[in-house]
KEBA-200922 format. One line per field, with one value per residue (C-alpha): residue number from 1; chain; x, y, z; residue in three letters. Coordinates in Angstrom, 3 decimals. Layout:
% residues N
resi	[NUM;...]
chain	[A;...]
xx	[X;...]
yy	[Y;...]
zz	[Z;...]
resn	[ALA;...]
***
This chain:
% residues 198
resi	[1;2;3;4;5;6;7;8;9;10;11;12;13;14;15;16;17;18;19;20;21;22;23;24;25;26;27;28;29;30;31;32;33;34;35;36;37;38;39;40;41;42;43;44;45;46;47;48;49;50;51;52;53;54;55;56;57;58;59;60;61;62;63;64;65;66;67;68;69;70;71;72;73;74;75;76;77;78;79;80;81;82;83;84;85;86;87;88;89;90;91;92;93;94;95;96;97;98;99;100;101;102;103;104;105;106;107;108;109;110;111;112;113;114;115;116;117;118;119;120;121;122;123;124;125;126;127;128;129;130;131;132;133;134;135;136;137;138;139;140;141;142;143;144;145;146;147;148;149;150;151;152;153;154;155;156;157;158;159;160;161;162;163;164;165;166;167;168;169;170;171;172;173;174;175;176;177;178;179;180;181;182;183;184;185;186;187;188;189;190;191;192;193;194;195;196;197;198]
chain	[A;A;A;A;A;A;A;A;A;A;A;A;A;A;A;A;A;A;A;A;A;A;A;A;A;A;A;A;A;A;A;A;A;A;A;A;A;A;A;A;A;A;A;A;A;A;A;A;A;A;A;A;A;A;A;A;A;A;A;A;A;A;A;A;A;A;A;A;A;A;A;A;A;A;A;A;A;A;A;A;A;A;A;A;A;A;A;A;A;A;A;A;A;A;A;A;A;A;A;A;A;A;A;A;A;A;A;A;A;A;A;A;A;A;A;A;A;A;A;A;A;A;A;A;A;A;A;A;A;A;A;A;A;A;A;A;A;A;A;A;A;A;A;A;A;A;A;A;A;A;A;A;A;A;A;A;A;A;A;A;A;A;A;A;A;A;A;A;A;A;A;A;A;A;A;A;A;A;A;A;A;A;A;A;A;A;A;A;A;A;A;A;A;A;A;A;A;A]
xx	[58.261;55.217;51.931;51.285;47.963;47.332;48.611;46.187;43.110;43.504;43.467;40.235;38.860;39.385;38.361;35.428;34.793;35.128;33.007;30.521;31.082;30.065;27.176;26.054;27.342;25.216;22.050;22.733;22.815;19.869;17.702;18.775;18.011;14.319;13.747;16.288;19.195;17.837;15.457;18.070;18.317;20.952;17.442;16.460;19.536;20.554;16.790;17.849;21.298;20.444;22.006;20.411;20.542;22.923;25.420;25.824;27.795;30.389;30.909;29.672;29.525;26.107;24.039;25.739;28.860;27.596;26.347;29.997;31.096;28.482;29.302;33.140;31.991;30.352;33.155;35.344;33.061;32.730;36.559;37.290;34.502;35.940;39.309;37.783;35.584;38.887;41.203;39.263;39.768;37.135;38.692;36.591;33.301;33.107;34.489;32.033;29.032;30.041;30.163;27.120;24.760;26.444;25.549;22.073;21.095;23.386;21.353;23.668;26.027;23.566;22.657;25.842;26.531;23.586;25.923;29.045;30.190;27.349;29.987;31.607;35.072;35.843;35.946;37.720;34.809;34.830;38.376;38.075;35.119;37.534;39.976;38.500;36.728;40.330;40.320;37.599;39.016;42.729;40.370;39.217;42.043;43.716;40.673;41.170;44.877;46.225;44.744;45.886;49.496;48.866;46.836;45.024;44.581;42.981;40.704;39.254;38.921;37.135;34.701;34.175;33.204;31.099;29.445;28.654;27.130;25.346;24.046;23.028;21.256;19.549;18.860;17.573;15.305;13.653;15.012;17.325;14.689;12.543;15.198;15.335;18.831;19.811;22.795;24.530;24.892;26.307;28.804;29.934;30.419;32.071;34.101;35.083;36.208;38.958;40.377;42.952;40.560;39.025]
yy	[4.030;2.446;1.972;-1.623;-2.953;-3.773;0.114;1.168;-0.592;0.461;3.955;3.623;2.185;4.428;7.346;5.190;5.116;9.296;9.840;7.184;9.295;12.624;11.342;10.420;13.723;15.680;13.837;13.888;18.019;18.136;16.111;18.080;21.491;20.015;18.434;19.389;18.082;17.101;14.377;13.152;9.103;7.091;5.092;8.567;9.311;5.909;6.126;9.823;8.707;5.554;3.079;0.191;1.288;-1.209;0.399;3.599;1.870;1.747;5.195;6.192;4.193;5.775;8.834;11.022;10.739;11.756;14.841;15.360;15.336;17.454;20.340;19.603;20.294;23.583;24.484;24.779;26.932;28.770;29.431;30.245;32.671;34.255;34.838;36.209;38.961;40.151;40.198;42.403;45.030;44.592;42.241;41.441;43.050;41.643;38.246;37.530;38.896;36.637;33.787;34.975;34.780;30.986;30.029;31.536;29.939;26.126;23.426;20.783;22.941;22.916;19.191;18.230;20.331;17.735;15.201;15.979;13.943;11.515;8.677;6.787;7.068;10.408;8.962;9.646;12.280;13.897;14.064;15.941;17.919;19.601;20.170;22.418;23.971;24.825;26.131;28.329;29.409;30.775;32.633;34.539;35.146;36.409;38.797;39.984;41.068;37.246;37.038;34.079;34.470;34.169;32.330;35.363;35.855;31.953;32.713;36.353;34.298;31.572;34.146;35.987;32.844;31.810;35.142;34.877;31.355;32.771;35.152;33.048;30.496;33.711;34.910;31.173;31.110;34.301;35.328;38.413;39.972;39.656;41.009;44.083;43.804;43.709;41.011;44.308;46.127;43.418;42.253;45.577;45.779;42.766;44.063;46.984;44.979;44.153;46.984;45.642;43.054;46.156]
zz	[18.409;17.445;19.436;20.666;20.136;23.679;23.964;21.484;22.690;26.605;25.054;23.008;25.796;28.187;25.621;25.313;29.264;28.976;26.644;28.211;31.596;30.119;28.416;32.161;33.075;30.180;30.899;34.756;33.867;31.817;34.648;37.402;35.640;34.422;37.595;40.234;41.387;44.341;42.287;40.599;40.450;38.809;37.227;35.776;34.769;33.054;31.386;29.992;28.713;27.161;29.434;32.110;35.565;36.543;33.791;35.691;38.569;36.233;36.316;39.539;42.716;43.814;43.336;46.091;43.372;40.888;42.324;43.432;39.548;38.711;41.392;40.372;37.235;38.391;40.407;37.889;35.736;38.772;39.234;35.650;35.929;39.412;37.811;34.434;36.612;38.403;35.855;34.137;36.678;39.188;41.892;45.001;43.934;40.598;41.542;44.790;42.682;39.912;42.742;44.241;40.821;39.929;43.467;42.965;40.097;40.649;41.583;41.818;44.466;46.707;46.146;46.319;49.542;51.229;50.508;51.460;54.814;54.726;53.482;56.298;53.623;51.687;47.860;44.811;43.463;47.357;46.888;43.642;44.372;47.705;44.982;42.569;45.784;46.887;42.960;44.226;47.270;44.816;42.712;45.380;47.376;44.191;43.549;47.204;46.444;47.326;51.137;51.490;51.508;55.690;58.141;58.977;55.139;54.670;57.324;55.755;52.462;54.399;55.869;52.481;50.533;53.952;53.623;49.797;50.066;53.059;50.759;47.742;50.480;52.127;48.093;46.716;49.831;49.410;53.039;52.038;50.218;52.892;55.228;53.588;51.974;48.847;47.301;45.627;49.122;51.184;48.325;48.240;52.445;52.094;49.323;50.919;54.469;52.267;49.959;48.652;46.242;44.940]
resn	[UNK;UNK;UNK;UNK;UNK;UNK;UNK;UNK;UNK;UNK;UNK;UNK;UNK;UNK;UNK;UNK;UNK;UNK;UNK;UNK;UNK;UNK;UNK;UNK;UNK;UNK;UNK;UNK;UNK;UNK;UNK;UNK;UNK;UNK;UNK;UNK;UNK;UNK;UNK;UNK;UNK;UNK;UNK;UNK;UNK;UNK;UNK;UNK;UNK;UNK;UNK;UNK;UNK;UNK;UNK;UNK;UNK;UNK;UNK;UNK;UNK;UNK;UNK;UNK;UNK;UNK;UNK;UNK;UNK;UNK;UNK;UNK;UNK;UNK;UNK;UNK;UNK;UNK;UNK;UNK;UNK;UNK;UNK;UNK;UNK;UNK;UNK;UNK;UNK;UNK;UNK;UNK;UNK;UNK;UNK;UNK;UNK;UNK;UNK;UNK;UNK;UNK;UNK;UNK;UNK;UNK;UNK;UNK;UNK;UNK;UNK;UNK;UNK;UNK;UNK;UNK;UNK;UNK;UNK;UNK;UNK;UNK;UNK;UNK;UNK;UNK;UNK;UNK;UNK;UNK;UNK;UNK;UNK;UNK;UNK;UNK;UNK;UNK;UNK;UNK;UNK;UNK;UNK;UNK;UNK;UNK;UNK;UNK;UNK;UNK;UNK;UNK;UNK;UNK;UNK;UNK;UNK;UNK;UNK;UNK;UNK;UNK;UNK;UNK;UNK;UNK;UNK;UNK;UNK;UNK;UNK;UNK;UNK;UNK;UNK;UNK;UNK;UNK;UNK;UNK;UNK;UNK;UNK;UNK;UNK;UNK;UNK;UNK;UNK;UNK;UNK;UNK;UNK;UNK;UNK;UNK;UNK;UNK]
***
């Protein structure tokens, strides 16, 4: 059956409002790793993609959103990542170092992170942003030999991605050197707390 043309044109426009979206997206990503995440403004940003200020509400309903579709973004990387490293045979250890390094070196996590809770209403991009965490969360468990199968289970892989983000905030802050620890050592206590992920 044919297309209709009302059909047709909500379709290009809504391809046009993706592509639009991720043009935001890729300049958002470029400011935040010149400047920060942190810095970020929806001016800046609407200045680096080519679009007035105003335009960006569009797309996002303020700047604390658009940090939540950048992390989503990263999450997802993140995930994919997670279940690459322990596929290929490593399980915990590879998969919470892999986690460790993209929390290290991801601004917009932490930036995003700030923001989270500061809304009087969870949004749409909150929404989606606790998603793909939960994304994060499965690839984990799964490297840990599927922990969460239980209660008990949810809460060790609670504590293990606690303890990695611990680590990367201890790591971006210049604290665990200073401790005296190294990232390698603890991921591989916490690694070997749970054997099975091994």
């Amino acid at each position: 059956m044919a297309e209709t043309a009302p059909a047709r044109k909500a379709a290009r426009l809504a391809r046009e409002h993706e592509d639009a979206r991720r043009a935001i997206l890729d300049a958002a990503r470029k400011l935040a790793s010149r400047d920060g995440a942190r810095n970020l403004s929806l001016r800046g940003v609407a200045a680096e993609a080519g679009y007035a200020p105003a335009a960006l509400y569009g797309y996002f309903r303020n700047r604390d959103e658009l940090l939540f579709a950048l992390a989503a973004d990263d999450i997802t990387t993140l995930a994919r990542q997670m279940r690459e490293a322990a596929r290929q045979g490593s399980g915990l250890k590879q998969a919470a170092t892999t986690a460790f390094a993209h929390l290290c070196s991801s601004e917009t996590l932490a930036a995003a992170s700030t923001a989270l809770g500061s809304a009087s209403e969870t949004s749409e991009a909150e929404r989606l942003l606790n998603g793909r965490l939960i994304g994060v969360l499965t690839a984990l468990s799964d490297a840990a030999g599927g922990l969460s199968q239980s209660r008990e289970g949810q809460r060790d892989v609670l504590l293990i991605a606690a303890a990695i983000a611990g680590l990367a905030l201890l790591s971006r802050t210049g604290r665990l050197s200073s401790l005296g620890f190294s990232a390698d050592e603890l991921i591989e206590r916490i690694s070997a707390r749970f054997p099975s992920g091994s």
